[in-house]
N, C-alpha and C positions, 0 to 999 in steps of 0.2 A: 504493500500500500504506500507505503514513503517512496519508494522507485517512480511509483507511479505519479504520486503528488509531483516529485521532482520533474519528472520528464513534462509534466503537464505547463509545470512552470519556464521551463526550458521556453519550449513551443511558444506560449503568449508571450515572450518576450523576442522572439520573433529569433532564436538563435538556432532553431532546426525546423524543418516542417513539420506541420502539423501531424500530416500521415507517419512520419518516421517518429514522431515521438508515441504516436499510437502505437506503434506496432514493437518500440521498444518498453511501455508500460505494460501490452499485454504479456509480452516474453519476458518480461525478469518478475512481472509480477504472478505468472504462473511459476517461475523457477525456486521464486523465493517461497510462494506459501506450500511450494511442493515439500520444502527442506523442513516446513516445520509442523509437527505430528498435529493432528485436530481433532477434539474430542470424540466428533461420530467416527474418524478413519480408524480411531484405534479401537474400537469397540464393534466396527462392521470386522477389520482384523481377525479381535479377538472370535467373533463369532464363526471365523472360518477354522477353527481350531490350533491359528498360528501363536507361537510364543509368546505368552505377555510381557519377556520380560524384556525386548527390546521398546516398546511401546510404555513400558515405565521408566525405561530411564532417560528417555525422550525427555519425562515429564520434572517439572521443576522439583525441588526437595519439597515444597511444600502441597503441591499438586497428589506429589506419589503420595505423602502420608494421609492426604484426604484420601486417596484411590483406595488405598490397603486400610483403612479406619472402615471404610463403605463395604469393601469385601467381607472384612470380618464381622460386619455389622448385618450383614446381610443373611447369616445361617442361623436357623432359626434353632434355638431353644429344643432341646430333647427332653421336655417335661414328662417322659413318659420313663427314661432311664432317671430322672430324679427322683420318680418317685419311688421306683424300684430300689435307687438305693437306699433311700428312706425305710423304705418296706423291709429289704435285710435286716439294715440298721435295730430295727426294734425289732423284728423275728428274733436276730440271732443274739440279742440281750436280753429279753426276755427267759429264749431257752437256757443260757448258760444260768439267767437269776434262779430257775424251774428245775436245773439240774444241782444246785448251789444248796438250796432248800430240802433237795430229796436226800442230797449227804446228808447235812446235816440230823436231819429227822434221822438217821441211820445212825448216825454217829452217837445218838440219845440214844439208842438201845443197846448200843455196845458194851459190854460189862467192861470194859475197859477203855483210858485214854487215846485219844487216836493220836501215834507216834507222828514229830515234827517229821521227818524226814518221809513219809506219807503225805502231807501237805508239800509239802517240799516239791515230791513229782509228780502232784496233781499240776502246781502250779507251774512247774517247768514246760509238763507237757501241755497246758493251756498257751505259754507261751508261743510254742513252738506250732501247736494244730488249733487254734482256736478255731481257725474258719471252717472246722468241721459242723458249726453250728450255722455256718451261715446259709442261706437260698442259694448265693451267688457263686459261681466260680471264682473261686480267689487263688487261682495258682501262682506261686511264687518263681522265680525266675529258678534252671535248671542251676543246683549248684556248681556241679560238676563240668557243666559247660562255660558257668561263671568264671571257674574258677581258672579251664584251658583256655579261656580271654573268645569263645567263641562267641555264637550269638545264639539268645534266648529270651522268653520274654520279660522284658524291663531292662534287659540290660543288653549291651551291644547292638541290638535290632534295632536303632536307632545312630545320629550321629551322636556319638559322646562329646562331654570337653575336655579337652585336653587336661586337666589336671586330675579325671574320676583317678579313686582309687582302684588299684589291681584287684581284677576278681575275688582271687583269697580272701580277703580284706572283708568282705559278708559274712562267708560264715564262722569268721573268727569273731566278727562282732555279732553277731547273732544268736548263736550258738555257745559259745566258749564265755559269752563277758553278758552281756542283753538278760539275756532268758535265767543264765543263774543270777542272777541281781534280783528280776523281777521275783522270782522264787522266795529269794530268802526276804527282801522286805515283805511280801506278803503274808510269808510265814509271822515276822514278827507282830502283824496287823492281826492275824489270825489269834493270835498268844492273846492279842490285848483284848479282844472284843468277844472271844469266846466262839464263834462261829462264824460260815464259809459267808451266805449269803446277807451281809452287812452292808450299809451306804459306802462306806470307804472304800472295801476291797472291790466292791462295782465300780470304780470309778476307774478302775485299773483293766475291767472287764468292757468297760465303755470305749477306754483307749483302743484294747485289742479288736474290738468290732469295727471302729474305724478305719482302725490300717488294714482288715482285711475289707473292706468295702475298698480302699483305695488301690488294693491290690489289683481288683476289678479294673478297676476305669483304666491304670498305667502299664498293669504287664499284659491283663487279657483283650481289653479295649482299645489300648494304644492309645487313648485317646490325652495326649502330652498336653495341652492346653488347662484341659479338666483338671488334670492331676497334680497343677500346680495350687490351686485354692482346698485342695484337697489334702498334698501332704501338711498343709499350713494346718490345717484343721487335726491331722494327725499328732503334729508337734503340741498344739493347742492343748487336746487333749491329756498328750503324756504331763506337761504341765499340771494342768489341772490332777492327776493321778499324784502327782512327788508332791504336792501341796499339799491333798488330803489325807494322803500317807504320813505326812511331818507332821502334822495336828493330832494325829492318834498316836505314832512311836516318831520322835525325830529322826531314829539314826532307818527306819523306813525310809523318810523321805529323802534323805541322804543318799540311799542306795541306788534310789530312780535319777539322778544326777548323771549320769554317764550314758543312759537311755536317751537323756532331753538333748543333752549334746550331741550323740551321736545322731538324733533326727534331723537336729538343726545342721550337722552338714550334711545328711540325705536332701533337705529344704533346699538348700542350696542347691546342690546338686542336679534336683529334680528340677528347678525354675531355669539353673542355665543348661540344661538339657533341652527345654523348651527355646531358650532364646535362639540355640545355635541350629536346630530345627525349623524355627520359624522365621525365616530369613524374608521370606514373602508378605510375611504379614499377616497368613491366611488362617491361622489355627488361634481362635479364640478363648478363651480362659474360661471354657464352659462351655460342655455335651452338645454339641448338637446334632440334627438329626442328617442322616444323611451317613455318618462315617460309618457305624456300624449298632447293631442292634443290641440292647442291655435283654441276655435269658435269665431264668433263676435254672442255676444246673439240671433241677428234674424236667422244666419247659423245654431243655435247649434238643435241637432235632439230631 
């Protein structure tokens, strides 16, 4: 358009003919808007199947972050896997309150004390299979693959960042430091209050219901976006679990102290997994529909 303003003024001043400055406004002014991308050309483009990402970087910085704000603003809400996970959520703490109750009631007929170290690998092994209680497929990434640096779900099937730690590195914390922690503060919450199914030691039963619901969304769902408000909500919890453990025995909630760290650099971890994933812009911080369908394991075909 300036070409053309210019050559126009050329002409009225009588320094080139009129024709010749027409026909040099029409050719530089098709040359020029040719060089610069236009909102419909990039979007008749994209509907031809061709790359968007030469067509974004056409676009100014502030252009593209509207484009990719619009994109991911644009996939709708999977209200139907919220609510399922919802659904777990209380199924699978309920049962575990349901199954917490029926010891106990057991344990009152026993002519004898039920031995610490019998709570001890109840609660290990809660740690370790909780989401046996749950609806959802909550499988955990293959150790052993984890650990050959292969790829499995949560972990490598994706791009990593560059600073994750080495496979191994899970289920030593897991396994080895996590789960016997969880154990023994729980025992000594057990010691204090007399019985399994109490508000405190639920609160620890609430933590495990979460991560394995999150288990759901990040290793079987993939769904990276989701799983970031999600491990947050994980961390949240164990918190809330080491605070109400320190209000019944202190040196409990002491114990949960290497759990809450450890999540908070899974937190990490998990959010710039996302970032370096989502380089597009396209995968929003929340389910939606379209990537893949949320079963409860007996539903799934």
């Amino acid at each position: 358009r300036a070409l053309a303003v210019l050559a126009a003024c050329v002409s009225f001043c009588g320094m080139v003919p009129s024709t010749t400055s027409a026909t040099f406004a029409a050719v530089w002014g098709r040359q020029f808007s040719s060089t610069v991308p236009q909102p419909h050309t990039l979007q008749h483009r994209g509907s031809l199947g061709i790359d968007h990402g030469f067509a974004m970087r056409q676009l100014r910085p502030q252009q593209r972050q509207v484009a990719v704000r619009r994109a991911a603003s644009a996939k709708e809400l999977d209200s139907d896997a919220v609510g399922k996970y919802a659904g777990a959520l209380v199924v699978q703490l309920g049962a575990i309150t349901a199954f917490f109750a029926a010891l106990d009631a057991a344990a009152a007929s026993l002519p004898v004390p039920v031995p610490q170290w019998a709570v001890f690998i109840l609660f290990f092994g809660l740690s370790l299979r909780s989401r046996l209680f749950s609806p959802l497929d909550n499988s955990r990434p293959d150790l052993g693959k984890a650990v050959e640096g292969k790829a499995t779900g949560g972990f490598n099937d994706r791009i990593m960042p560059s600073w994750t730690p080495p496979g191994v590195t899970f289920p030593i914390m897991w396994i080895l430091i996590v789960a016997p922690l969880r154990a023994a503060s729980s025992v000594l919450v057990w010691e204090q209050v007399g019985h399994l199914c109490d508000a405190s030691i639920l609160t620890l039963m609430l933590h495990l219901s979460v991560g394995d619901t999150w288990n759901t969304v990040n290793n079987v769902e993939r769904r990276l976006g989701a799983a970031v408000p999600g491990v947050l909500c994980v961390w949240a919890t164990a918190l809330f679990a080491a605070w109400t453990y320190y209000q019944v025995v202190s040196l409990a909630g002491q114990l949960l102290l290497p759990t809450c760290l450890w999540i908070t650099v899974a937190a990490a971890l998990i959010t710039d997994t996302w970032r370096v994933n989502n380089a597009a812009g396209e995968e929003p911080l929340y389910p939606y529909k379209g990537a893949v369908t949320t079963q409860f394991w007996f539903m799934a075909k």
